[in-house]
C-alpha positions in Angstrom: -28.8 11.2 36.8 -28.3 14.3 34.6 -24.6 13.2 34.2 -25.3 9.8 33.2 -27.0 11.0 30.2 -25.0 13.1 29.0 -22.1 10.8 29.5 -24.3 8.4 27.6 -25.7 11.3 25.0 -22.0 11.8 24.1 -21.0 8.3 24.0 -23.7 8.0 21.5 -22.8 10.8 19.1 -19.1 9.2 19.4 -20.3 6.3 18.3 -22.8 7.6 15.5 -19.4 9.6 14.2 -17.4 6.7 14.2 -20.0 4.6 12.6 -20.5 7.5 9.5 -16.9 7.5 9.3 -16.7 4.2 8.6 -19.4 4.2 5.9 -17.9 7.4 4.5 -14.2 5.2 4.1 -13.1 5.5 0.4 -11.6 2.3 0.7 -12.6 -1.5 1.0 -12.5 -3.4 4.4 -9.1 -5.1 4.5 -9.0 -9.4 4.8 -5.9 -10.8 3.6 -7.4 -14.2 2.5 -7.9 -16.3 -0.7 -11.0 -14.3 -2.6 -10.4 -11.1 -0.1 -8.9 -7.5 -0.5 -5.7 -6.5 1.1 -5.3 -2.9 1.8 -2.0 -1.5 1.9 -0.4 1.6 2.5 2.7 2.2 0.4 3.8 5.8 3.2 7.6 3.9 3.6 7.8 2.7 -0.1 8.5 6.4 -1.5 5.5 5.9 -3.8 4.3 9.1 -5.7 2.4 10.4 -8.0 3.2 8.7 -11.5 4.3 5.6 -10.1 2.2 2.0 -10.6 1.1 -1.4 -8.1 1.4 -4.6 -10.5 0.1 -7.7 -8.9 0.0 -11.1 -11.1 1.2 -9.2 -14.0 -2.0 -6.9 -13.5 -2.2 -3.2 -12.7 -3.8 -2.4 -9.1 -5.8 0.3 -7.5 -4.0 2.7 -5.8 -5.6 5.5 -4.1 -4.4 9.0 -2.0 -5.9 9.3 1.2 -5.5 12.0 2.9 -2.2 12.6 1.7 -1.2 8.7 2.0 -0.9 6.3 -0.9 -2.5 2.7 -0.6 -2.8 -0.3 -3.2 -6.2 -2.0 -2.9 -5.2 -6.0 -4.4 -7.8 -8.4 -5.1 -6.6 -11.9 -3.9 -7.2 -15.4 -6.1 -9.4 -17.6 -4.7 -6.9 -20.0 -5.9 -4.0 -18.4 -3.9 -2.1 -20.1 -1.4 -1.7 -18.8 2.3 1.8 -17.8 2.8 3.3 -14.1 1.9 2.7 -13.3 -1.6 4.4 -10.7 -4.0 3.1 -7.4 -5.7 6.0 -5.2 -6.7 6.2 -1.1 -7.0 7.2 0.7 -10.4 8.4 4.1 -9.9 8.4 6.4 -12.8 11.8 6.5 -12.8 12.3 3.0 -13.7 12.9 1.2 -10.3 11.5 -1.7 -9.5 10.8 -2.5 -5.8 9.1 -5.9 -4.1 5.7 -5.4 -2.3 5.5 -8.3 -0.6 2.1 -9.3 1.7 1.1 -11.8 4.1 -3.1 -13.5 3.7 -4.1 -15.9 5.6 -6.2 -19.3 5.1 -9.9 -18.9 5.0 -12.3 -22.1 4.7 -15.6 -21.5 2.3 -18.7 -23.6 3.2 -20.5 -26.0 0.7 -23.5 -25.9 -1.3 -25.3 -28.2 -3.5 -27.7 -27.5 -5.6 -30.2 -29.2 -8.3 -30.3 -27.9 -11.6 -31.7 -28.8 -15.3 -29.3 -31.4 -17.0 -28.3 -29.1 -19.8 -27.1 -26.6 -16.9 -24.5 -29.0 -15.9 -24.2 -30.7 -19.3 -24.7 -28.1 -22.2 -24.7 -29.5 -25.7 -22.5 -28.7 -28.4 -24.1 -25.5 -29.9 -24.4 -24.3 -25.9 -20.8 -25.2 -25.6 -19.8 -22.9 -28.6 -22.3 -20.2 -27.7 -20.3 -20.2 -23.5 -17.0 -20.2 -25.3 -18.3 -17.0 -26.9 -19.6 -15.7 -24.3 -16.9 -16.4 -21.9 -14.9 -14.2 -24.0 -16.8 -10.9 -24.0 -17.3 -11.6 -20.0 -13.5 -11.9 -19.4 -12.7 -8.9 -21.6 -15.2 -7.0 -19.6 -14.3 -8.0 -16.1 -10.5 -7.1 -16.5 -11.1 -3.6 -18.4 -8.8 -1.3 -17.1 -9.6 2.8 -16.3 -6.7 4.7 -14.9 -8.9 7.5 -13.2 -10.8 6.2 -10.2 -14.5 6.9 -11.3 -16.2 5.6 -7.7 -13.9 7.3 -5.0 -16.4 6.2 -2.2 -16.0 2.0 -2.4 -18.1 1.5 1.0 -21.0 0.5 -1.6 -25.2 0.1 -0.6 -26.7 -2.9 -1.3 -27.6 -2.9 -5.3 -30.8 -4.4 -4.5 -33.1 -5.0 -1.6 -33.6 -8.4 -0.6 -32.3 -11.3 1.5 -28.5 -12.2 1.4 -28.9 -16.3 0.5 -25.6 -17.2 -0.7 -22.6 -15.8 0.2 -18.9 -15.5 -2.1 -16.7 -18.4 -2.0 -19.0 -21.0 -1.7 -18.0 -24.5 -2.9 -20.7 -25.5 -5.2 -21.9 -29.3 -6.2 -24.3 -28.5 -9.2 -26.6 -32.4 -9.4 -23.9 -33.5 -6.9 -20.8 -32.6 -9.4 -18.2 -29.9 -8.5 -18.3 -26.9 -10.3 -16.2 -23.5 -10.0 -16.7 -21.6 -6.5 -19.5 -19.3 -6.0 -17.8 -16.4 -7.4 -20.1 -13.1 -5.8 -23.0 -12.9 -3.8 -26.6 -13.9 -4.0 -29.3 -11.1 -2.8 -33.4 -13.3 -3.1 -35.9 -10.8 -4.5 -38.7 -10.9 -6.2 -38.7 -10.6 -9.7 -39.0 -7.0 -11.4 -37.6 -6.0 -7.6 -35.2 -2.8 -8.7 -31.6 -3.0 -9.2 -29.2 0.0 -8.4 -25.5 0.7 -9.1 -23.7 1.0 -6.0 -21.4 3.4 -7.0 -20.5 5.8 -10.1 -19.6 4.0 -13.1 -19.6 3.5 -17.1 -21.9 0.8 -18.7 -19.0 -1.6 -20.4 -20.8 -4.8 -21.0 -24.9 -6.1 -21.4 -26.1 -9.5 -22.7 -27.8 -12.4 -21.8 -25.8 -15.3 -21.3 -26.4 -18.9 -20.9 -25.0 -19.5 -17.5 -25.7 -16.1 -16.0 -28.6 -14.9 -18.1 -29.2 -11.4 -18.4 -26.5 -8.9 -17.0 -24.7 -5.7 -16.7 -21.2 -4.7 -16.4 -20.1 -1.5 -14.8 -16.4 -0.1 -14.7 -16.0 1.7 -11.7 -12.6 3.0 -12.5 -8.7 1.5 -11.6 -9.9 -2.3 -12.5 -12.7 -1.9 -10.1 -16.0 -3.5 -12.2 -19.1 -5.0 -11.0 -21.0 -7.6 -12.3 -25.5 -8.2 -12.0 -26.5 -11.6 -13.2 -29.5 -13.1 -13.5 -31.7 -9.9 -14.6 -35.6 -10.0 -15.7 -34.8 -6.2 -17.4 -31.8 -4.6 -18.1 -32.0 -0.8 -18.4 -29.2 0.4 -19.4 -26.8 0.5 -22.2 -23.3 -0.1 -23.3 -21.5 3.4 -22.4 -24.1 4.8 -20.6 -22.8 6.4 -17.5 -24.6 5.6 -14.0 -24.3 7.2 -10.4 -24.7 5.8 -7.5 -28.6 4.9 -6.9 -29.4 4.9 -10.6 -31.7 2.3 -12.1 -29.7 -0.1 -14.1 -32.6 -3.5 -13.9 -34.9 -5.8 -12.4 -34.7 -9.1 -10.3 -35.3 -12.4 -12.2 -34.3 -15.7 -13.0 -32.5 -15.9 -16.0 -29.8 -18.4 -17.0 -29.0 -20.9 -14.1 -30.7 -20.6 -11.3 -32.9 -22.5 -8.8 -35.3 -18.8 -8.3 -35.4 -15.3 -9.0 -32.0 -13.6 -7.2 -29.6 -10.9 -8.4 -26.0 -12.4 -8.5 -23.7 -9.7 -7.1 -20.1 -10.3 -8.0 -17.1 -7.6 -7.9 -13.9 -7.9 -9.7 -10.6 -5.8 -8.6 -7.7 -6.6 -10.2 -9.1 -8.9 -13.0 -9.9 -11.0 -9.9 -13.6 -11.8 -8.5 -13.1 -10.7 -4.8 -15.6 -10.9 -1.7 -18.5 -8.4 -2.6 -18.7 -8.3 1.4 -15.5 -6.4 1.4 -17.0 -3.2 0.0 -20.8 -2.7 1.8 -21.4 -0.2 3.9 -21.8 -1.0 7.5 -24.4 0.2 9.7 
């Protein structure tokens, strides 16, 4: 009996050290698929230090661990199983094809009921999206060459209940509209909201579609996006750690109740906020 449990004490603390490894991983989970992350590791490409990943004409994360290069790419939505192309630029002016395999993935459905105006805007709401649009796309593709988060298994920003999920194919009053484009955690309103990892403030607002928000640049085209906010707390340029209070929960812009809207962009391109929780 006494050996049973220490065979099964040890099996335990193997499995509680494999588990803390895997939350401790600097690096997203890799899935190859339209809207996913894939992880590779440039060890046979001669990559070094001074050398850049372009993918889609866009610089990509690359990060050193333990001693190994890796490119973290953010993958369309739009992107069409088959082997795609990133390509390696050495500082001495080579030029060397990265090419990758993803894989098809299906998204569900969702439809959902909405005011009129959310699916219709008028003329002075069309000019004031255009606008916006703008300052959201400039903030979602800003560009920092030193990694600021080095830890990207992320806690959840908020606590809550996980409703809908990235990717999603949305009918807004039974008309298509753009894919779901992060993820939806339900919460009361004033319910606190966290960054997940260090960061810079780059972006605030309230905008028509996504109401209240915050941007954060997490460093090497890693930035996060928080939509939907009662409160916003911070600043533009204000620097944030991981845990710091950046909101509250609530239900501005278009929504059906109060939620935060997680979405995560890598590479200029929104990816699978999935990818980078923490499992426990």
């Amino acid at each position: 009996m006494l050996r049973v449990y220490i065979l099964l004490l040890a099996a335990g603390l193997m499995l509680a050290n494999t588990l803390m490894a895997a939350e401790a991983s600097p690096l997203p989970r890799h899935q190859p698929v339209p809207g996913g992350v894939a992880v590779i590791g440039l060890g046979d490409t001669g990559f070094g230090q001074g050398d850049l990943v372009r993918f889609n004409d866009r610089p990509v994360m690359v990060r050193e661990v333990d001693g190994e290069w890796t490119a973290v790419i953010g993958i369309p939505l739009s992107a069409t199983p088959g082997e795609l192309q990133a390509e390696i630029r050495h500082r001495d002016g080579r030029r060397q094809p990265l090419g990758f395999e993803i894989r098809d993935k299906q998204y569900e459905e969702s439809r959902l009921t909405v005011e009129r105006e959310m699916v219709h805007p008028g003329e002075e709401a069309l000019r004031r999206i255009g606008r916006e649009t703008q300052r959201i796309r400039s903030a979602l593709q800003t560009w920092t060459d030193a990694p600021q988060a080095w830890n990207l298994a992320f806690p959840y920003p908020v606590e809550g209940r996980r409703t809908s999920p990235f990717g999603l194919r949305r009918f807004f009053n039974d008309e298509p509209r753009r894919p779901h484009s992060g993820l939806d955690i339900a919460a009361s309103v004033g319910t606190p909201i966290v960054a997940p990892a260090p960061g810079r403030v780059v972006e605030t607002g309230d905008f028509y579609f996504n109401g209240k928000s915050v941007f954060i640049d997490h460093g090497q085209g890693l930035v996060t996006m928080y939509c939907h906010m009662d409160s916003i707390d911070v600043s533009v340029g204000d620097r944030v750690e991981t845990g710091s209070p950046i909101g509250t929960v609530g239900a501005t812009g278009r929504v059906t109740g109060p939620h935060l809207h997680w979405s995560v962009s890598l590479n200029g391109t929104m990816v699978d906020p999935d990818l980078f929780l923490a499992r426990p």
